[in-house]
C-alpha positions in Angstrom: -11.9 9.5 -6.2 -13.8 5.7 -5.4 -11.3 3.4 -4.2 -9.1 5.9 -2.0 -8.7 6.7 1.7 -6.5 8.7 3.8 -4.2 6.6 6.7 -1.5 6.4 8.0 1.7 5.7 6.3 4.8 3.9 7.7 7.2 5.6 5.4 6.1 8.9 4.8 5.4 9.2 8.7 2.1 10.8 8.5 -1.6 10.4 7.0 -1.4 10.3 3.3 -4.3 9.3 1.0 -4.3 5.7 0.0 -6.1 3.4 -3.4 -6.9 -0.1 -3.5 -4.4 -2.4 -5.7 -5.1 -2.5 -9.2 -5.7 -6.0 -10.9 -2.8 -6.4 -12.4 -0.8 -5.6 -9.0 -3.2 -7.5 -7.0 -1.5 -10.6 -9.4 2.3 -9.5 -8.9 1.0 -9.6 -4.8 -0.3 -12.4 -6.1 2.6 -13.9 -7.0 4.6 -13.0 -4.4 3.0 -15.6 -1.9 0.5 -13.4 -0.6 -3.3 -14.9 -0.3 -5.2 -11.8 -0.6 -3.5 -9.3 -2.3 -7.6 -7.4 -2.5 -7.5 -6.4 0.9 -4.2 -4.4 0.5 -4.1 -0.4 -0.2 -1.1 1.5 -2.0 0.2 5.1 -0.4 0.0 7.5 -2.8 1.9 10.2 -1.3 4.7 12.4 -1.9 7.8 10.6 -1.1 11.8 11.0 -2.6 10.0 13.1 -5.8 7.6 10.2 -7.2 4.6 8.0 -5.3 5.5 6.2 -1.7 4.3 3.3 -3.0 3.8 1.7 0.8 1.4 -1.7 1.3 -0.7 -1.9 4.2 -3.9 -3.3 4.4 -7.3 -1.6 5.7 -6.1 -2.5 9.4 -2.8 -2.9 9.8 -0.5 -0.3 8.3 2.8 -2.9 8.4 1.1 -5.7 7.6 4.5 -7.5 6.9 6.3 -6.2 9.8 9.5 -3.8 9.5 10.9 -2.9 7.6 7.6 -0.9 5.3 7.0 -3.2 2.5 6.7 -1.0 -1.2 5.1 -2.3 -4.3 7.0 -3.3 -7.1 
């Protein structure tokens, strides 16, 4: 699928694939302060039964620090 990547993930503790934000999360980022929000990628693993859901960006997988931050 365009748009995805596998890398590593802070929560799920391993490589997991990854998709860029959509628009309308890019806004919510957006919203949240954040300058950029198109640089940012979305785990898409596995993770408690449903999606991870962990932001990192294409270089920094805690780009916020700890603790992992997920996406609304």
């Amino acid at each position: 699928m365009p748009g995805t990547r596998t890398m590593q993930c802070e929560s799920c503790k391993r490589r997991e694939p990854h998709r860029k934000l959509t628009k309308d999360e890019q806004q919510g980022l957006k919203r949240t302060g954040e300058k950029h929000p198109d640089t940012f990628w979305v785990c898409t693993g596995p993770l408690d039964g449903g999606e991870c859901r962990t932001l990192r960006t294409g270089f920094n997988s805690m780009p916020f620090g700890p603790p992992p931050r997920k996406l609304a």
